[in-house]
Backbone as a ProteinNet text record, in pm:
[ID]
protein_1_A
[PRIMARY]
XXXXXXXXXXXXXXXXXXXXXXXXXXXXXXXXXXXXXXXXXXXXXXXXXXXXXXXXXXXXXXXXXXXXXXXXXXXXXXXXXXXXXXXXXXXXXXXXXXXXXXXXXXXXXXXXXXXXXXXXXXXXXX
[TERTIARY]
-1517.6	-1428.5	-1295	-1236	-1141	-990.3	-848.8	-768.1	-606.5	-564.6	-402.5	-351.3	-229	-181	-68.1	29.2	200.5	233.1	267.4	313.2	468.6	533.6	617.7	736.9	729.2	758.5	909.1	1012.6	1119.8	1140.4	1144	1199.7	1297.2	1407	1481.4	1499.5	1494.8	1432.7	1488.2	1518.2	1539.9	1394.4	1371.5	1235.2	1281.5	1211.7	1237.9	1190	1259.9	1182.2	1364.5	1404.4	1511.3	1660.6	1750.7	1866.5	1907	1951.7	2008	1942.7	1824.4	1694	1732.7	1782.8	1796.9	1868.8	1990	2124	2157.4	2086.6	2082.4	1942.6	1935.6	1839.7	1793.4	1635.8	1590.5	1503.9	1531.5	1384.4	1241.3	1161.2	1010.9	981.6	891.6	800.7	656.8	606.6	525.5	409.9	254.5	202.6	88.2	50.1	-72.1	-153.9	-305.5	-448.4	-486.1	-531.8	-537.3	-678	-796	-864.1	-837.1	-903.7	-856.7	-969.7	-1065.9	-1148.3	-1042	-1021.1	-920.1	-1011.9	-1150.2	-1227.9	-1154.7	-1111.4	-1025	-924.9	-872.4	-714.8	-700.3	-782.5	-842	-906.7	-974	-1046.4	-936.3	-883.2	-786.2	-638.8	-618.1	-449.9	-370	-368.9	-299.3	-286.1	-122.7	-82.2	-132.2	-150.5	-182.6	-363.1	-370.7	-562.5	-520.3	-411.6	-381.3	-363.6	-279.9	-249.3	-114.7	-21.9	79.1	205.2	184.8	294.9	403.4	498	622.5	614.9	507.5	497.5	439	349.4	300.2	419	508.2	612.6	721.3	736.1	881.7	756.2	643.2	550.4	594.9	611.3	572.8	723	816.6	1007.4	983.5	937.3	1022.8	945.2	764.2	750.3	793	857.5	855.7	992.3	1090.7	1212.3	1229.7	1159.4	1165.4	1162.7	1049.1	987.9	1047.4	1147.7	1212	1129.8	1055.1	949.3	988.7	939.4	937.9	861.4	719.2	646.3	601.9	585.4	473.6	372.9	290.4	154.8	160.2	268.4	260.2	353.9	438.7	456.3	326.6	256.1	157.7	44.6	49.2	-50.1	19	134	177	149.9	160.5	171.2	25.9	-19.4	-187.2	-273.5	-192.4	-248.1	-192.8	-55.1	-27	-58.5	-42.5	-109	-242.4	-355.3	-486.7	-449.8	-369.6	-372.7	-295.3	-210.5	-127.2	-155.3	-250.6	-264.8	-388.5	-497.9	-610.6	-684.5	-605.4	-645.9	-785.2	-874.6	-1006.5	-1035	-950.1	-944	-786.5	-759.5	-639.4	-616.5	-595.6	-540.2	-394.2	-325.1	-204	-145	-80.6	16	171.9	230.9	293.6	388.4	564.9	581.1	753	785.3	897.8	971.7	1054	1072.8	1258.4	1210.1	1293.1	1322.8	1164.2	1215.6	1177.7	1102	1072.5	1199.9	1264.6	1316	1257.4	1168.8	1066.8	940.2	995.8	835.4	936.4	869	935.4	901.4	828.5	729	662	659.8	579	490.6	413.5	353.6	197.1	169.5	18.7	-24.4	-204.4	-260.7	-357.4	-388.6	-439.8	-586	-649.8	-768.7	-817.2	-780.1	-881.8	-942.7	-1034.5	-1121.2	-1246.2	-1336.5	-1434.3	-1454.6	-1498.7	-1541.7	-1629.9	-1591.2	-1649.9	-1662.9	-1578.9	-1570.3	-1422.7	-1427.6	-1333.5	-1241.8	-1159.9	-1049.4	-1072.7	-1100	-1117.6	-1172.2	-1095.9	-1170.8	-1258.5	-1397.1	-1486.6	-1582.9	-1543	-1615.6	-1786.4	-1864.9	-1980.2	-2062.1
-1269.3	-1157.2	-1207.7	-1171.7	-1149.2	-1151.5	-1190.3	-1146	-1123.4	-1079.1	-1093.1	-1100.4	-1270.9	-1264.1	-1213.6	-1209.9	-1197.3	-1250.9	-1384.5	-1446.4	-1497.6	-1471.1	-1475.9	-1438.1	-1265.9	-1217	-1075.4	-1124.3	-1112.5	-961.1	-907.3	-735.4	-768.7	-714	-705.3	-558.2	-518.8	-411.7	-374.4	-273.4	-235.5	-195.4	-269.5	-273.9	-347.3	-267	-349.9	-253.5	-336.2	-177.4	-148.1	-323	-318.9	-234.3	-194.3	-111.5	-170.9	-322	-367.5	-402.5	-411.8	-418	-308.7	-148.3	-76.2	-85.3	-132.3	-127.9	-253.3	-338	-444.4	-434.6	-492.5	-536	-721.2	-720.7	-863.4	-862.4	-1019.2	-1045.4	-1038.5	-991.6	-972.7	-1075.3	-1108.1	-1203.5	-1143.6	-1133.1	-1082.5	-1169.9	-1155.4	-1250.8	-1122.1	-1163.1	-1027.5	-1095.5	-1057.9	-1077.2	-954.1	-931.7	-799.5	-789.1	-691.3	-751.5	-664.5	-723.9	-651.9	-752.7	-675.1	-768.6	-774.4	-940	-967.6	-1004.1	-968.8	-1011.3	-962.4	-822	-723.1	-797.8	-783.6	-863.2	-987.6	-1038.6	-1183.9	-1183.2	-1112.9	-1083.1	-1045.7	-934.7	-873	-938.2	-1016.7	-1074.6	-955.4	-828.9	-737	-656.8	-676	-608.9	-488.3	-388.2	-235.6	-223.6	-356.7	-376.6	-449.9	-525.1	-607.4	-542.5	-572	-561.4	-588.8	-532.4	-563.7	-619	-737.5	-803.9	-698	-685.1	-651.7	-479.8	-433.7	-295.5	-298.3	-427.5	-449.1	-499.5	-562.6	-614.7	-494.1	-387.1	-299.6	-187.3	-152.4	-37.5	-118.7	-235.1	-328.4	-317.3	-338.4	-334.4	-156.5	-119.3	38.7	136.1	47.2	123.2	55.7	-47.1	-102.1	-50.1	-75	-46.8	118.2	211.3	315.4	418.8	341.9	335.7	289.3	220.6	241	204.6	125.3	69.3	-10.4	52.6	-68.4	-199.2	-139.7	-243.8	-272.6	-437.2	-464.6	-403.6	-384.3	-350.6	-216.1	-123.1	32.4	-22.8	-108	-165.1	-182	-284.2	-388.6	-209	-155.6	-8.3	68.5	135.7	205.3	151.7	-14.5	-74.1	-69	-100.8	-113.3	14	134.8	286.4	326.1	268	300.6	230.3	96.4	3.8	92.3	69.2	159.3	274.1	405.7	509.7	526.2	440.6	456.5	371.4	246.5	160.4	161.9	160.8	190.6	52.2	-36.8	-146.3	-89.9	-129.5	-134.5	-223.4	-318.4	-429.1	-518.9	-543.2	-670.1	-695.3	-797.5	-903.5	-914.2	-840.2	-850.3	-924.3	-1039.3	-1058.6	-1115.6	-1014	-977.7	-1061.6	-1119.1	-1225.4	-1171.5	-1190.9	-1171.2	-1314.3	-1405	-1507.5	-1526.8	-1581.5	-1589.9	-1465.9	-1434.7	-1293.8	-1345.8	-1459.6	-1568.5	-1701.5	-1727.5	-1828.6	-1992	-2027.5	-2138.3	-2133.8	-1990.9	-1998.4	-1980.7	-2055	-2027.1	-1869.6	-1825.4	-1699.6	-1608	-1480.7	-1435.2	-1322.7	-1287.2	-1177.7	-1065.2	-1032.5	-935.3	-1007.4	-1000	-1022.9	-920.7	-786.2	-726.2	-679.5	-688.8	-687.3	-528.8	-467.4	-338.2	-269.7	-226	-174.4	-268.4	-230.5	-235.2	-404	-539.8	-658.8	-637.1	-693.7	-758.9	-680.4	-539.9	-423.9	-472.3	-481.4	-559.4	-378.1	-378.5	-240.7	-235.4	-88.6	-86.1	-102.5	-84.4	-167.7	-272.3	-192.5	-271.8	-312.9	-242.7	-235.8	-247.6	-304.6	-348.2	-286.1
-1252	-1266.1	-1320.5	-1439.9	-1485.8	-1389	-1392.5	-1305.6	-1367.2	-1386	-1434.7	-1306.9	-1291.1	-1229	-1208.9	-1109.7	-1068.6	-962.3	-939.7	-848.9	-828.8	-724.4	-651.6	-690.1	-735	-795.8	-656.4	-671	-614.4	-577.3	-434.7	-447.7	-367	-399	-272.8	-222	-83.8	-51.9	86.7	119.6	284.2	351.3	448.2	509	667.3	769	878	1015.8	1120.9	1211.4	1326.1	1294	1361.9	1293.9	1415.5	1322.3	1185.1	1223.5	1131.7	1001.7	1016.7	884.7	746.6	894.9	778.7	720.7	755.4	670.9	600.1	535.5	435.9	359.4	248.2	158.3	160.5	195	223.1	116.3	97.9	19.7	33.2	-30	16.6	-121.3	-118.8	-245.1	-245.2	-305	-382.2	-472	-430.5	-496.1	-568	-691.1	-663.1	-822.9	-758.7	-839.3	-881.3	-1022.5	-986.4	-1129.2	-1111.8	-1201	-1276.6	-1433.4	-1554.3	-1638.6	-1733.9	-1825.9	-1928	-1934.6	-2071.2	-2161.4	-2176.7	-2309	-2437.2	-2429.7	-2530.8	-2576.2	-2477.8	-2495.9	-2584.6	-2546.1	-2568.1	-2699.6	-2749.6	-2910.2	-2998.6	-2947.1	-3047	-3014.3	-2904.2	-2920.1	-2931.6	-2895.5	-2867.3	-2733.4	-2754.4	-2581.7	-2563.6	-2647.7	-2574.9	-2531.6	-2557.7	-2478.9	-2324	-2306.2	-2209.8	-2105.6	-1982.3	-1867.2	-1872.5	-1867.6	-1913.1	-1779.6	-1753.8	-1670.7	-1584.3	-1699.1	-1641.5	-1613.6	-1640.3	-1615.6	-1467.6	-1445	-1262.6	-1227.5	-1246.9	-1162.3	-1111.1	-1274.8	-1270.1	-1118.9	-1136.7	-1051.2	-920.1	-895.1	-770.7	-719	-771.8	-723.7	-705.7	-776.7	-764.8	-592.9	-599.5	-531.4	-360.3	-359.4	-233.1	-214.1	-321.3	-321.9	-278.2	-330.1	-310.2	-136.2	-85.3	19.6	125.9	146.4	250.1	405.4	365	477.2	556.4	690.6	813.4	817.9	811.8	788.1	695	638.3	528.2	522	574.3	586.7	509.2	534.9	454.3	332.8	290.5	202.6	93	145.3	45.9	-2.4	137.1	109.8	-33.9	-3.4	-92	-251.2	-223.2	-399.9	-433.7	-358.6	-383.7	-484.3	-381.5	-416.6	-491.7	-565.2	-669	-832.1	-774	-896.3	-916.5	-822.6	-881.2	-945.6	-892.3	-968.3	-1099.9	-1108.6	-1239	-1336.2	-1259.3	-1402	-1434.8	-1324	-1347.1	-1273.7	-1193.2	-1142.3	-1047.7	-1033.8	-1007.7	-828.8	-842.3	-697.4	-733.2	-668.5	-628.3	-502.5	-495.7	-359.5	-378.5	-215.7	-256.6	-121.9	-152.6	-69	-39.3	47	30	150.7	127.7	234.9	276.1	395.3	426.6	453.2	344.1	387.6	547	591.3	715.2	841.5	821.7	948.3	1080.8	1068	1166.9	1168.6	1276	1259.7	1213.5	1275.2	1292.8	1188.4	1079.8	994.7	871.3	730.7	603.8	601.2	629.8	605.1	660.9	672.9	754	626.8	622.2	538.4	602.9	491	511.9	378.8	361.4	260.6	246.5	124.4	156.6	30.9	58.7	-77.4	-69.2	-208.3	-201.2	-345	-328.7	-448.6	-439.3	-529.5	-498.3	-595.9	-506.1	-555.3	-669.3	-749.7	-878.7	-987.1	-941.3	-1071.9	-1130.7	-1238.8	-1355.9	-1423.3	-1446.2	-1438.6	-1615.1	-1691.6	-1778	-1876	-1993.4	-2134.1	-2141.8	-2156.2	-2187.7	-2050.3	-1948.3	-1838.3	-1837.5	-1795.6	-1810.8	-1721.6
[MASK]
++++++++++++++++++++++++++++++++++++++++++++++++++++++++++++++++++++++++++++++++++++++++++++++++++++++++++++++++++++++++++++++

């Protein structure tokens, strides 16, 4: 299976459950697999067959940013259900990290896989 990546890819975002969570913006990081057959892409060397990067990154800031989430978990949900419906993503693995909300951990996150394994998104679907 095919994958376009986006890894560790920066939101800064109000998310939290505590008072003060709400009233600042933290970093979340962002890793995400997401399938897409680049055979197209790949034959013809043209972007409007591709998967286009910064259009998953700008969908990925706007919808976490937007959202106003406590938890990751309805975080990583919301991007998931929107990447599928607006881009046409088929499956991705997303995970998703809050760095320093743990004192003693670089990291804390969710990792979340959905759509259906080994169906490839689009053009040229088999």
């Amino acid at each position: 299976m095919d994958s376009v990546l986006v890894e560790g890819l920066i939101v800064n975002a109000i998310i939290g459950v505590f008072a003060w969570e709400r009233e600042v913006e933290q970093v979340l990081l962002a890793d995400l697999a997401l399938s897409w057959d680049n055979r197209v892409p790949g034959a013809s060397d043209d972007v409007t067959n591709a998967l286009d990067y910064s259009v998953v990154a700008e969908r990925v800031t706007q919808v976490i940013r937007s959202g106003r989430f406590k938890l990751l978990e309805a975080a990583a949900e919301a991007v998931a259900a929107d990447l599928q419906s607006t881009l046409g993503v088929k499956s991705l693995t997303l995970t998703l990290r809050k760095p320093g909300a743990v004192a003693t951990a670089r990291s804390v996150g969710v990792r979340i896989q959905r759509g259906l394994p080994g169906l490839s998104a689009n053009h040229g679907e088999a």
